[in-house]
Backbone bond lengths (Angstrom), bond angles and torsions (degrees), N, CA, C in turn:
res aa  C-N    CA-C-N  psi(-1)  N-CA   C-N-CA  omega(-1)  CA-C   N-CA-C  phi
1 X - - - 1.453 - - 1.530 108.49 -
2 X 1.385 122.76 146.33 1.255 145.48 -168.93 1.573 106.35 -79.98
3 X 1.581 121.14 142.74 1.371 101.95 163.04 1.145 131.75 -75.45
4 X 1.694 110.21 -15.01 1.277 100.87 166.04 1.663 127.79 -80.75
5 X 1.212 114.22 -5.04 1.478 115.39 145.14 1.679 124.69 -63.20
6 X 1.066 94.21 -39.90 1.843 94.47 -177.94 1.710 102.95 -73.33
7 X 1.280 116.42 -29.40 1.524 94.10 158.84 1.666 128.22 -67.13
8 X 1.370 85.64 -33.78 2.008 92.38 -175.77 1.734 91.74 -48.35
9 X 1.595 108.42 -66.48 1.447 127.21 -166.10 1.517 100.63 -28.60
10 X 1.742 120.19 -67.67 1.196 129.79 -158.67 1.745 104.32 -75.90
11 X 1.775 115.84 -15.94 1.243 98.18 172.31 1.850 112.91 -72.38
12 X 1.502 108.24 -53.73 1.026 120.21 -168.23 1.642 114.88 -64.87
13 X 1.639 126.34 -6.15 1.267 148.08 165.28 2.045 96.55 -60.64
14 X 1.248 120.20 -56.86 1.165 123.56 -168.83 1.394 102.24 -83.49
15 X 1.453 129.65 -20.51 1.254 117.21 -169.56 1.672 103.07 -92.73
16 X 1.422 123.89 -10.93 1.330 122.74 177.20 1.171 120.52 -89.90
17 X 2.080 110.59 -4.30 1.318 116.66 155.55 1.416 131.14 -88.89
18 X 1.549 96.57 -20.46 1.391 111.80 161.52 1.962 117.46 -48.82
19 X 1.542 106.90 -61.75 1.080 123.95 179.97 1.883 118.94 -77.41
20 X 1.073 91.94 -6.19 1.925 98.01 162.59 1.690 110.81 -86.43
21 X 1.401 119.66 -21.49 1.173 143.48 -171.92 1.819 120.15 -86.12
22 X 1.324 87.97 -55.42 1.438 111.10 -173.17 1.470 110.05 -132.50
23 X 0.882 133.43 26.51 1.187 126.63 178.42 2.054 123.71 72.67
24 X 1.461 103.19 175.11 1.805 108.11 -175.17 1.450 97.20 -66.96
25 X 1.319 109.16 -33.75 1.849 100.57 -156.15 1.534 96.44 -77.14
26 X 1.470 131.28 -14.72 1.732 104.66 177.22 1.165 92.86 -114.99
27 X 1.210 150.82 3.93 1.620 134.48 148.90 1.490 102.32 -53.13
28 X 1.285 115.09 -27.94 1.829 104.25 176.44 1.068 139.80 -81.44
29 X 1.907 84.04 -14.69 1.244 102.27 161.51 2.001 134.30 -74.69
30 X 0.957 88.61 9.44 1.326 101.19 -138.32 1.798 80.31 -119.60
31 X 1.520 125.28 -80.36 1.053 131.88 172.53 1.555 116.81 -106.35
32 X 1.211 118.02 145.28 1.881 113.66 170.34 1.442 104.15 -133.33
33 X 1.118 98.31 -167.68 1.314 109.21 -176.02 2.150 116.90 -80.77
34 X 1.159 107.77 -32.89 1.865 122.47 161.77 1.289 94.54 -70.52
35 X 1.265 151.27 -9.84 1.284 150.89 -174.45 1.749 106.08 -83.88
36 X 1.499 94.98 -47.59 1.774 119.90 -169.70 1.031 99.35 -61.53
37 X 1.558 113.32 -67.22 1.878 143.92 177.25 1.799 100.82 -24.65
38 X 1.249 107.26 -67.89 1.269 96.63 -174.90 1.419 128.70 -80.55
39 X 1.701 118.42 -35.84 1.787 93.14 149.28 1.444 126.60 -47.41
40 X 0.886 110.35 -17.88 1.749 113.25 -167.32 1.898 105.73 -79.22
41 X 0.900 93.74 -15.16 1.631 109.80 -164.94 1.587 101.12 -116.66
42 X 1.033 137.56 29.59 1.139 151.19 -173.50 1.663 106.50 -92.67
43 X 1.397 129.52 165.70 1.224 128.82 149.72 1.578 117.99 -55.52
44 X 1.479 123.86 154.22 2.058 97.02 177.74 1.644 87.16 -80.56
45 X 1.380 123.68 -21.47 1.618 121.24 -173.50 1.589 105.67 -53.16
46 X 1.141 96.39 -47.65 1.848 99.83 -166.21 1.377 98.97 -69.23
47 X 1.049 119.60 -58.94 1.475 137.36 -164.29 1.491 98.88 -36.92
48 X 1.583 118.96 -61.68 1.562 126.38 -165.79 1.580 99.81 -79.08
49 X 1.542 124.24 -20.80 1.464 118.20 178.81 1.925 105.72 -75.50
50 X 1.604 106.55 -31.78 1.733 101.15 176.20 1.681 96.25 -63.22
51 X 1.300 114.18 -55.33 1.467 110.88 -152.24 1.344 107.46 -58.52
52 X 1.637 94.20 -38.11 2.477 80.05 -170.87 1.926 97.40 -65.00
53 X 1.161 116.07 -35.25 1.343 121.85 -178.49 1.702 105.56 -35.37
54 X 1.367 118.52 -60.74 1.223 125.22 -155.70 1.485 107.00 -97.51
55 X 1.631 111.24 -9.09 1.556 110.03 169.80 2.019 103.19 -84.89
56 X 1.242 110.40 -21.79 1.412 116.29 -171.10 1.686 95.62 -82.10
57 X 1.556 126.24 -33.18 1.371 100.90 -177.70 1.532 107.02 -79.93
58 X 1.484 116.76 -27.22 1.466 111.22 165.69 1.245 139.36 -26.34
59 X 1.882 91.39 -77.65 1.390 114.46 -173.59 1.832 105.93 -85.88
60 X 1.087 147.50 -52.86 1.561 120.36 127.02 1.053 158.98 84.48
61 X 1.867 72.72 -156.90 1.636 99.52 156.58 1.482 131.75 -125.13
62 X 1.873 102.17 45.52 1.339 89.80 178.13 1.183 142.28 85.43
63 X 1.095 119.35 -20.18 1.496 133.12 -170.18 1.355 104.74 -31.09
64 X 1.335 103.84 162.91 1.684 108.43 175.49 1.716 93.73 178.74
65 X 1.693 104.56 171.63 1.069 93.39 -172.65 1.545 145.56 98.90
66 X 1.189 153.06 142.61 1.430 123.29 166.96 1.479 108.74 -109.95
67 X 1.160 105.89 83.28 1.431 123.09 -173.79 1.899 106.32 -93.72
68 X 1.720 104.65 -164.23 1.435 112.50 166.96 1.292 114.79 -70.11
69 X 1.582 113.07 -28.47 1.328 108.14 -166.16 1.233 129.09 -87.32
70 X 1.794 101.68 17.51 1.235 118.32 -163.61 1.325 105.47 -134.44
71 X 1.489 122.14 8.60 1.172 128.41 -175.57 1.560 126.23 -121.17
72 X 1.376 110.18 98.51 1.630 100.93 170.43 1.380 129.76 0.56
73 X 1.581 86.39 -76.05 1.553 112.66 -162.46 1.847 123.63 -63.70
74 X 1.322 91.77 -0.50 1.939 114.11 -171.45 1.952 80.70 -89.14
75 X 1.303 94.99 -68.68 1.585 107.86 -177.93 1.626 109.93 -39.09
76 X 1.517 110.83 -56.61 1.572 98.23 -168.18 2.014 107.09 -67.37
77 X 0.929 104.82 -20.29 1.419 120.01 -177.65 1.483 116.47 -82.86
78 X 1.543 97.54 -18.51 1.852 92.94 171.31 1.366 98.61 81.36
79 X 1.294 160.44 10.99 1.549 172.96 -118.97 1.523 91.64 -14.41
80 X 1.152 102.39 63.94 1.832 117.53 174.28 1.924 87.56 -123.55
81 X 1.392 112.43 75.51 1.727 110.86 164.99 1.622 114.75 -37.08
82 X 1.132 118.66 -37.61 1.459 125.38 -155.88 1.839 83.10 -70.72
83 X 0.986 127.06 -49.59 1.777 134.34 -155.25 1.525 97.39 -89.46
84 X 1.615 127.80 10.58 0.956 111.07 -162.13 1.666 122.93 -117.16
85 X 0.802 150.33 114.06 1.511 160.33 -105.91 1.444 124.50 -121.72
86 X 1.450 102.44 -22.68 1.346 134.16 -177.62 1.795 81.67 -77.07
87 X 1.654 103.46 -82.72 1.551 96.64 178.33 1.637 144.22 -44.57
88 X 1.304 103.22 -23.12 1.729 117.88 170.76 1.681 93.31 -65.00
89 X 1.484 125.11 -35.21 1.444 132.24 -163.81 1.407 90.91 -77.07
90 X 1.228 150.01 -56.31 1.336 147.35 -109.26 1.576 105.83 -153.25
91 X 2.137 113.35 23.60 1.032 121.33 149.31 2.005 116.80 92.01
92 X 1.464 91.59 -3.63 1.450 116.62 169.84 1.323 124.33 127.99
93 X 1.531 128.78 175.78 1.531 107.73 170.42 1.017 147.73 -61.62
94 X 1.439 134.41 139.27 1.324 141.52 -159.65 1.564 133.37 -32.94
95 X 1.076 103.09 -35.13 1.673 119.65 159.70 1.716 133.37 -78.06
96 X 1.856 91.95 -13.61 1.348 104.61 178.43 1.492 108.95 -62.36
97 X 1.025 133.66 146.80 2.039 145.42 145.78 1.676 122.03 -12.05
98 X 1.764 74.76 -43.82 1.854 93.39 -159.51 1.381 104.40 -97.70
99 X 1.599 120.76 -20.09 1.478 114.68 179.46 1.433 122.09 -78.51
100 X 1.350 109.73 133.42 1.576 130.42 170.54 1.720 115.69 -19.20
101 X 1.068 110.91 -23.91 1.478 128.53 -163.10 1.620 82.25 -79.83
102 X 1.664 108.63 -74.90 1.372 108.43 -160.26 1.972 118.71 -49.17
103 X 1.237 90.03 -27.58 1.620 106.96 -172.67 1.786 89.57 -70.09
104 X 1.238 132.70 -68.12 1.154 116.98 -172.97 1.477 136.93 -73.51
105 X 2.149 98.11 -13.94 1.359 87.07 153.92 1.549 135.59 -91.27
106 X 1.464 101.85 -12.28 1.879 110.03 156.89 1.194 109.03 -33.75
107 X 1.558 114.55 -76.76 1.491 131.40 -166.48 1.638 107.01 -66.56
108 X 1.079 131.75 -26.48 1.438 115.62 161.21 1.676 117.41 -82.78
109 X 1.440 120.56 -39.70 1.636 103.22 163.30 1.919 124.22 -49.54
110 X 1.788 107.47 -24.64 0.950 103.34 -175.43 1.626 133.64 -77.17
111 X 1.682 83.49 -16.99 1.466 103.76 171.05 1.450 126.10 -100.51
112 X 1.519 115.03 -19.57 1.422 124.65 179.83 2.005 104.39 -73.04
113 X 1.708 110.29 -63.09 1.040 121.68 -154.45 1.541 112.31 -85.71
114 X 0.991 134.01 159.70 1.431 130.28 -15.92 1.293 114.79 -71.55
115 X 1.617 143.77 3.61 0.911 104.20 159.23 1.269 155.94 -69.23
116 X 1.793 111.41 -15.72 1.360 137.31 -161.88 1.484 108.70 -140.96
117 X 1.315 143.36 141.10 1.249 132.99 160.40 1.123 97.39 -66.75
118 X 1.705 102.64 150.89 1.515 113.23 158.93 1.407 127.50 -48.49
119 X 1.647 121.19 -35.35 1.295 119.34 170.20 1.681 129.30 -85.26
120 X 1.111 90.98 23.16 1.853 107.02 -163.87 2.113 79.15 -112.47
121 X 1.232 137.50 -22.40 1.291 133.14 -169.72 1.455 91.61 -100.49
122 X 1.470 122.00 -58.59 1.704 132.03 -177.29 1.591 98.99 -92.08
123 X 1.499 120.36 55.08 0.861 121.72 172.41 1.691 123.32 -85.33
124 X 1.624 128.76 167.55 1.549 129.60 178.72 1.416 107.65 -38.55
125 X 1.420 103.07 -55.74 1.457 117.69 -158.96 1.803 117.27 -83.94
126 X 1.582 93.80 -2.20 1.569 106.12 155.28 1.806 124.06 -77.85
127 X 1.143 96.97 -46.52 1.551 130.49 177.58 1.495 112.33 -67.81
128 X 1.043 125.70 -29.00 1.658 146.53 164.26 1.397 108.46 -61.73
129 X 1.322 99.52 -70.70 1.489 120.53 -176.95 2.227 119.84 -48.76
130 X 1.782 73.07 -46.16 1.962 87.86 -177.90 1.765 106.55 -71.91
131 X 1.721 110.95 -28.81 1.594 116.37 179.92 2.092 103.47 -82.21
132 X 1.177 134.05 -21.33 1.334 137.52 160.30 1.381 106.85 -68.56
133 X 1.541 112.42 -40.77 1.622 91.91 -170.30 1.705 105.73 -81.90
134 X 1.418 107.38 -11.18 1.721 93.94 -179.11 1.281 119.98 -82.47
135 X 1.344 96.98 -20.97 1.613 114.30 -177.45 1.308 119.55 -53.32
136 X 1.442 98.45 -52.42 1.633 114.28 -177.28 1.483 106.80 -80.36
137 X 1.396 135.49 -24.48 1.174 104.10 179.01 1.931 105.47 -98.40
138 X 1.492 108.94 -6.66 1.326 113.14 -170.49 1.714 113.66 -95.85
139 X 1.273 118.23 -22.93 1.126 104.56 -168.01 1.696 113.66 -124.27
């Protein structure tokens, strides 16, 4: 398996927790199919330079969350939002009002909290777990 599959894998790993959570319609929000297209279309160089990137803030530093440090598309973009493509896809940058991001992380704080922090669901030991399972079937 390709690394740029093991990103698809590890995107669509978080987006099926998204959609166990909140349903299909903000897992789509979250990942689509032009989403797939362009990891898939990646260098395999780049591809395996994002992935050790985002297995090193994991395993680490912890990661948790659906932050930058957990995102391809921050990486293929250099965390230059303005250059970034994922966000032109998904209605603007991630912090914007209007972007897809905010809509699905509204609707998942609205359903997680108060019982759970948000990072107790997008927790390390989720992110651990989703980088072991790609491992073993990807590499």
């Amino acid at each position: 398996m390709s690394y740029k599959e093991m990103l698809v894998m590890f995107m669509e790993g978080i987006k099926t927790k998204i959609e166990e959570i909140a349903g299909a319609e903000f897992g789509k929000l979250y990942f689509n199919e032009e989403d797939k297209q362009e990891l898939l279309s990646l260098p395999e160089e780049q591809a395996f330079c994002i992935y050790l990137k985002i297995k090193i803030q994991i395993i680490k530093f912890q990661a948790m969350d659906i932050l930058r440090k957990t995102c391809p598309f921050c990486y293929i973009a250099k965390n230059n939002c303005k250059n970034c493509k994922y966000a032109k896809r998904h209605g603007g940058e991630c912090n914007e009002e209007s972007s897809d991001r905010e809509k699905y992380t509204d609707r998942l704080y609205d359903l997680i909290y108060p019982d759970r922090w948000f990072n107790e669901v997008f927790s390390n030991k989720f992110y651990k777990k989703l980088i072991q399972k790609i491992e073993k079937e990807g590499i």
